[in-house]
C-alpha positions as CSV (number, residue, x, y, z in Angstrom):
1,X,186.1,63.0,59.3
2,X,186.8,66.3,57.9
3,X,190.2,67.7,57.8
4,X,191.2,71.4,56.3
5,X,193.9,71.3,54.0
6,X,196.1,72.6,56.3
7,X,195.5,69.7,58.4
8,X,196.3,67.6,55.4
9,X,199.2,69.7,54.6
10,X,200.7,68.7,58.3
11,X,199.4,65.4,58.1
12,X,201.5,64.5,54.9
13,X,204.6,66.6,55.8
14,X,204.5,64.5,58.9
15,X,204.3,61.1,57.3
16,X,207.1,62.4,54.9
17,X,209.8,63.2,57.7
18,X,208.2,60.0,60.3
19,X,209.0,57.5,56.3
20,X,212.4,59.2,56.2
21,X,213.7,58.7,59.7
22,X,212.4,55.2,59.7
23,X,214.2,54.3,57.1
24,X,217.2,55.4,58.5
25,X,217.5,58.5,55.6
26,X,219.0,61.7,56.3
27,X,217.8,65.4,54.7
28,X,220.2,64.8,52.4
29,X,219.8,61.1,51.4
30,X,216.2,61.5,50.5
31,X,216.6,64.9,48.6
32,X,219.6,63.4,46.6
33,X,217.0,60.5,45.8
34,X,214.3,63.0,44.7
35,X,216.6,65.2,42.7
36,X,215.7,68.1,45.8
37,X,218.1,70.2,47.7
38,X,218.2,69.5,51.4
39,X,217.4,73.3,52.3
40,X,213.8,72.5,49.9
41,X,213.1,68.9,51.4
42,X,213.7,70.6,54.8
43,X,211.1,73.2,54.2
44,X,208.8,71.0,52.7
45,X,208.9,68.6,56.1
46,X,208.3,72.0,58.3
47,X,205.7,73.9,56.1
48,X,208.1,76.5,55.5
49,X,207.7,75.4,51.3
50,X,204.1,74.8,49.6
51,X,203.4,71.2,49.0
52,X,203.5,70.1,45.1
53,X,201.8,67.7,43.5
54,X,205.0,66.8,41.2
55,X,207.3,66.8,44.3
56,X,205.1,64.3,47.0
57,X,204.9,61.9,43.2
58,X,208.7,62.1,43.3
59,X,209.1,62.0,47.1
60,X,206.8,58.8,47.6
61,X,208.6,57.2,44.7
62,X,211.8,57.9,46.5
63,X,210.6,56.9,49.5
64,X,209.3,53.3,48.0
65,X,205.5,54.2,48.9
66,X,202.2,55.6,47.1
67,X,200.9,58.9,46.6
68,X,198.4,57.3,48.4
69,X,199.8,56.4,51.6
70,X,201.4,60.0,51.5
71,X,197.8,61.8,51.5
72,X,194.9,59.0,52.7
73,X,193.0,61.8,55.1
74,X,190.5,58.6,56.0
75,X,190.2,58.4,59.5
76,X,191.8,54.8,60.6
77,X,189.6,52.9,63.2
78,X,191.9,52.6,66.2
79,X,190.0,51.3,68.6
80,X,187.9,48.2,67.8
81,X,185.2,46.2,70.2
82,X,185.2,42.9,70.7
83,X,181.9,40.5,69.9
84,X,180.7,37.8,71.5
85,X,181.2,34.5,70.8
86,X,180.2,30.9,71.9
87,X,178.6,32.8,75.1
88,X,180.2,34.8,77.2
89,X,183.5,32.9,77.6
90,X,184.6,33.9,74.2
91,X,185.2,37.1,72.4
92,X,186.5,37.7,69.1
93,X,188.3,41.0,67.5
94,X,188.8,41.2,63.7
95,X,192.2,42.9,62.4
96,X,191.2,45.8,59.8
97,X,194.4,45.0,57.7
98,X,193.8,41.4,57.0
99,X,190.0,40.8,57.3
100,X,189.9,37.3,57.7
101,X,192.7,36.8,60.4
102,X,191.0,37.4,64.0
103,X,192.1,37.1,67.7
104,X,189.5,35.1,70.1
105,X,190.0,35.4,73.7
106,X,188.6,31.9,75.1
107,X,188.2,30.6,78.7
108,X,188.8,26.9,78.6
109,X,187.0,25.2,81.3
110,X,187.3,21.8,80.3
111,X,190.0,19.1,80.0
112,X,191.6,18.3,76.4
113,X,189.8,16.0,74.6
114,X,190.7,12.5,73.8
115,X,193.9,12.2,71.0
116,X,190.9,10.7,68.5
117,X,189.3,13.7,68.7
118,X,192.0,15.8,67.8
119,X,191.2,17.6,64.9
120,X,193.6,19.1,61.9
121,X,193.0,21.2,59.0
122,X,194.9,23.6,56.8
123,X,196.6,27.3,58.4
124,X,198.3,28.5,61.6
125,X,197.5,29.3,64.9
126,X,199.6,31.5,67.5
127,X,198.3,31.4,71.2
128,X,199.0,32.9,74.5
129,X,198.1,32.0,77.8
130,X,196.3,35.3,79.6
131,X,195.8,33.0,83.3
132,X,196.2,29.3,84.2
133,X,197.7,26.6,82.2
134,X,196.9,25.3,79.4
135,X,197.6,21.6,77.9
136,X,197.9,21.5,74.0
137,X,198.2,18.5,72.1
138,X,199.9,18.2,69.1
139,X,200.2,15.4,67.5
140,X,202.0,13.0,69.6
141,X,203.1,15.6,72.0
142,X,201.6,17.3,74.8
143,X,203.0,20.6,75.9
144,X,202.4,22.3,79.0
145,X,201.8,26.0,78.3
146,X,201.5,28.4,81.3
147,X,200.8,32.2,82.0
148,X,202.4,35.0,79.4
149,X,203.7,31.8,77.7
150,X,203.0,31.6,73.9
151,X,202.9,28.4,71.0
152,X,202.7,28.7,67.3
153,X,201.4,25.5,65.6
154,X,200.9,24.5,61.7
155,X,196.9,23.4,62.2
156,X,197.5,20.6,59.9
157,X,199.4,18.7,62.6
158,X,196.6,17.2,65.0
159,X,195.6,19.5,67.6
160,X,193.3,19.9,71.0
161,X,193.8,21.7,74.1
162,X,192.1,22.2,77.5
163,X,192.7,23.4,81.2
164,X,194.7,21.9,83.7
165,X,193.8,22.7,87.7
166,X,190.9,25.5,86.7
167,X,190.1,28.2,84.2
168,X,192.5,29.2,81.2
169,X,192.1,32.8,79.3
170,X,193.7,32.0,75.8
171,X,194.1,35.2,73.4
172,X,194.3,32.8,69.5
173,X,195.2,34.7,66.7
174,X,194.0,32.3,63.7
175,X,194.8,33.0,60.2
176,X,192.1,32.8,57.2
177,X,192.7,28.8,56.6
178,X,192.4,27.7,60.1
179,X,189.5,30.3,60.4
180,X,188.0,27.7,57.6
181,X,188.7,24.9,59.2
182,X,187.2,26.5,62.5
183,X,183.8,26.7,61.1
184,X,183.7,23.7,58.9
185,X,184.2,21.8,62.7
186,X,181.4,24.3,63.9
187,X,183.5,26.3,66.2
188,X,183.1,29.6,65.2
């Protein structure tokens, strides 16, 4: 994508004043950080005051970011597809910002397996139930989990999980060490 420099221009006074007001700075907090007066920073964030080099270096630094993150004109993939997996009862989303994490939507049709088929291995897993119930085993325990309700497990304790009564949607988010341990067991 293509931007003019004007476009940049709004772009980074935008990020500026949206990186101020989030971190609960005033006009006159951030200038005094940046050795500004709050009449320049003020122009600056409505384009009323040419954008320097030597004033975003001392602005991002003030703001505890990168020059970087100030003017990246890259266009961010918002909107992502999801790919198949396992068939058609399975579909899997990456997450730009940490590559190996993803989210799996799963339809569990089939009962939890037997406690000696529980499996463990190293990383973390958060779930939540889309429609039905789902039973998860953890070690000893077994938890009923139910619509819009949600678990978070360590994937070294001994885990399995299957439907009760008829179809479960699952959404997993699975960090890069259970991801491992996912496709040393085949699964993904």
């Amino acid at each position: 994508m293509t931007q003019t420099s004007e476009g940049v221009d709004g772009l980074v006074r935008q990020r500026l004043r949206a990186l101020r007001l989030a971190q609960g700075l005033s006009l006159g907090d951030l200038a005094a950080r940046a050795h500004l007066s709050p009449s320049t920073l003020s122009r600056i964030e409505n384009g009323q005051r040419r954008l320097a080099l030597d004033q975003l270096v001392v602005l991002a630094r003030a703001l505890d970011t990168g020059l970087d993150e100030l003017v990246e004109t890259q266009a961010e993939e918002v909107v992502s597809n999801a790919t198949a997996e396992h068939g058609t009862d399975a579909l899997r989303w990456r997450i730009r910002h940490a590559p190996n994490t993803v989210i799996l939507r799963r339809r569990v049709t089939g009962p939890p397996p037997a406690r000696e088929r529980m499996r463990a291995h190293p990383g973390h897993e958060w779930l939540v139930v889309l429609s039905g119930t789902l039973t998860l085993l953890l070690g000893e325990r077994r938890y009923r989990v139910t619509e819009n309700q949600c678990a978070e497990f360590d994937t070294m304790l001994p885990h399995a999980f299957g439907a009760e009564g008829g179809p479960v949607d699952v959404l997993l988010i699975v960090d890069p060490e259970a991801r491992r341990g996912h496709e040393h067991d085949g699964e993904d």
